[in-house]
N, C-alpha and C positions, 0 to 999 in steps of 0.2 A: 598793331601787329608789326612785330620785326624780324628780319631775315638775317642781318648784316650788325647786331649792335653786341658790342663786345662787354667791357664792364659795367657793373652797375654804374647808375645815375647817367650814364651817356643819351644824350637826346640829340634826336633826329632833328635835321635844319625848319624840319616844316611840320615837327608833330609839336613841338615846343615842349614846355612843362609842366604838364597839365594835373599836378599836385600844390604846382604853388607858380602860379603865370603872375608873369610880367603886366605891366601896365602901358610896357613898351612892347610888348611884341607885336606882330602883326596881326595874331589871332588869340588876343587875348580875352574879348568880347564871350567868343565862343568857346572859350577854355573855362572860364570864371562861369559864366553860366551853365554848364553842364556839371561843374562840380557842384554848383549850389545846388542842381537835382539831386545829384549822387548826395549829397548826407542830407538832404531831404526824404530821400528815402529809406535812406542806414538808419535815418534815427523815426522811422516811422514803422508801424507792425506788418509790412510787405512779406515779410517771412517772419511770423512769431517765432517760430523754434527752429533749431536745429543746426547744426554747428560745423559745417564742410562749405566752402566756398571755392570755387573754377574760374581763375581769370583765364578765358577762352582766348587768348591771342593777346598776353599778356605786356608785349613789348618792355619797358622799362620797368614798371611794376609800380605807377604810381597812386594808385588806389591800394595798396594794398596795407595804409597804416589806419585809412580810413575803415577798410570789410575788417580788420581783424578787432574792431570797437563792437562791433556784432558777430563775428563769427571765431571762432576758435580756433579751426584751421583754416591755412589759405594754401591755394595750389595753383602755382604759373605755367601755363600750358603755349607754347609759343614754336614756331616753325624753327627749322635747321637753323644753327648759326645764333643764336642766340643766347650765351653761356649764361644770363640772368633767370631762364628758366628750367622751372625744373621735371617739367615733362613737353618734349618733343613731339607736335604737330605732326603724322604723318603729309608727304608734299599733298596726298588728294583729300588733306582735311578731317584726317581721322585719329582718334584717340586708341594707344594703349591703356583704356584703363576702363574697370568692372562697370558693368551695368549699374543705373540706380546709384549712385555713389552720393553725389551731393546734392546740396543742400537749395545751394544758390551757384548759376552760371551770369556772370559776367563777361558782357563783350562791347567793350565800347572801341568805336570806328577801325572795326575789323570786319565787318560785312561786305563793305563796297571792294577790298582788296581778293575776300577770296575766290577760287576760281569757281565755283561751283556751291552758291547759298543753299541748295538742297540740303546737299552732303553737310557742308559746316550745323544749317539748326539740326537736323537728323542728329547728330554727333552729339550737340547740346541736350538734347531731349534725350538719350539716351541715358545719358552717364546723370541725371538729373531723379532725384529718388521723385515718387509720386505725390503732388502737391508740393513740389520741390517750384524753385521762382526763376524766372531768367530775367535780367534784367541787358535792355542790348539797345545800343545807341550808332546810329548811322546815318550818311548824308544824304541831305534831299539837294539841297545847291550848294555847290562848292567847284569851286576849282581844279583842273589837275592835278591829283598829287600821290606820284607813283611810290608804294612805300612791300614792296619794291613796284609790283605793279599795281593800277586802279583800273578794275571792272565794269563798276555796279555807279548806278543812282538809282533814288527810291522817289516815289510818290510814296503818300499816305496809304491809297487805297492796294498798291503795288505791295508795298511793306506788310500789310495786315496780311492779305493774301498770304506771303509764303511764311510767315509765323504761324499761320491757322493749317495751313498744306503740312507744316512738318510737323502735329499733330498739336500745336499750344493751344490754350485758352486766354484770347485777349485781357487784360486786366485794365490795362491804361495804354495812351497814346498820347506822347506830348511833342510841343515844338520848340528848338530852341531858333532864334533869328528868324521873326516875320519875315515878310518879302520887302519892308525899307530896308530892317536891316542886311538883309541877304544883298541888297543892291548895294549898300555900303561900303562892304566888306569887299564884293567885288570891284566896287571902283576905288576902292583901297590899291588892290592888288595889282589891277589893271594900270593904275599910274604911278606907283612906284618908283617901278625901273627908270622913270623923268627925272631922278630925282637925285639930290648928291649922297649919299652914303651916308653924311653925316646929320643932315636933317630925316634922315625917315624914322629911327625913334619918336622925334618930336612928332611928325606926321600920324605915326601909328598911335600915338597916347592921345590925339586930340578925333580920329575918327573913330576910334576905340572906346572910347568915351561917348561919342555920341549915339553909337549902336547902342551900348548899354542904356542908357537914356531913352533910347526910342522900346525896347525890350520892355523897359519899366511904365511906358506908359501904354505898351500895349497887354499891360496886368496880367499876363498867364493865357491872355485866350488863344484856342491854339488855330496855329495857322496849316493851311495847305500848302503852302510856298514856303516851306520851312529851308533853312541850313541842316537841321540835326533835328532826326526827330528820335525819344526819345521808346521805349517799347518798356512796360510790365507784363510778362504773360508767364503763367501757371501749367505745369504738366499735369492732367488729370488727375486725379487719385483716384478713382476708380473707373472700368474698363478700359478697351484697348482701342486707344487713338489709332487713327488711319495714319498711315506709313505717309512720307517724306512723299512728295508729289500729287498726293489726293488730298481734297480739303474733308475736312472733317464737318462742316455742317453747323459746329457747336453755335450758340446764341453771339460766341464772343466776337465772332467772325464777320456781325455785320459791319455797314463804313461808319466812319469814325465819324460823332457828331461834336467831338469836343478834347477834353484832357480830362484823364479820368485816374492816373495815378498817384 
């Protein structure tokens, strides 16, 4: 999500570039493996049909060479200030645009910024046609990082909840960075600042390396100490979901025993 980013391709000091991340950056770990989900799921039948995509708080736009491999339209939906998108965020999180419209909503770590996650999935689930997908990724442990400002952290059981309140049907729930790596990262971060300017690339490619490493040999199972966890949940197709604030009951709703996307 961005407030403040003027031409294409300009990236934020601390969102990185998370289309094609560094090996040096700081948060490369966690950029590289979230994309690996993202066309782990592009290229899997998460939405058999249908051809409209919503990047919901779309900031630079860089998933979008990725969804247009599966989807035919894309459309960037991103707050004031933003001249890269091309439908404007009302400030309390609300969409000018028709009911039911798309296909697929896209929102990766734009939950914990906005003011009010009622309003933001309400919003999502609106403009989302029936048996339409949302795919939404947001932090369980991370850092501060005000973009412009940061609200939210999620547990698992927290995160399901208000997905299942703003009327979804759970689909999957994944984790990116167990809780070694989540430690990592943070004492990544945490010792930095010690350090000369000119070794913290090096610094960053060798503990960035090793999260990756520890990710790989904790094989997919999903953590409750997660950094990123990762959401597939489905808009009904048939009857009418309980409004934004009341849970809805459905099967999908119970806690999470695993990764199921």
């Amino acid at each position: 999500m961005s407030v403040d980013q003027g031409v294409r391709g300009h990236v934020a000091p601390d969102r990185g570039d998370r289309s094609q991340p560094s090996r040096l950056q700081r948060n490369y770990a966690v950029l590289h493996l979230l994309l690996e989900k993202l066309r782990q799921l592009v290229g899997s039948d998460f939405q058999s049909s249908g051809e409209t995509v919503l990047d919901f708080g779309s900031g630079s736009r860089p998933y979008e060479s990725l969804l247009r491999t599966k989807f035919r339209r894309y459309l960037a939906a991103d707050f004031p200030g933003n001249d890269e998108a091309d439908v404007t965020i009302c400030p309390e999180g609300r969409l000018s645009l028709p009911d039911q419209e798309f296909d697929c909503v896209l929102s990766t770590q734009v939950l914990e910024h906005v003011e009010d996650p009622r309003v933001y999935l309400g919003e999502a689930y609106r403009v989302l046609k029936p048996g339409g997908t949302l795919v939404l990724s947001t932090h369980g442990i991370w850092r501060y990082h005000p973009d412009p400002l940061d609200h939210w952290r999620w547990t698992a059981d927290g995160l399901r909840l208000e997905i299942c309140r703003a009327g979804f049907e759970m689909e999957g729930l994944e984790s990116v960075l167990g809780l070694a790596g989540c430690a990592l990262q943070l004492w990544q971060d945490a010792t930095t600042g010690a350090l000369p300017r000119v070794v913290r690339p090096l610094y960053y490619l060798v503990i960035q390396a090793l999260i990756v490493a520890l990710e790989r040999l904790r094989a997919g199972r999903f953590s409750p100490d997660a950094c990123l966890y990762v959401v597939v949940a489905r808009r009904p197709r048939t009857g009418v979901a309980s409004p934004p604030g009341r849970a809805t009951g459905s099967q999908g709703c119970s806690a999470p025993g695993g990764e199921g996307a």
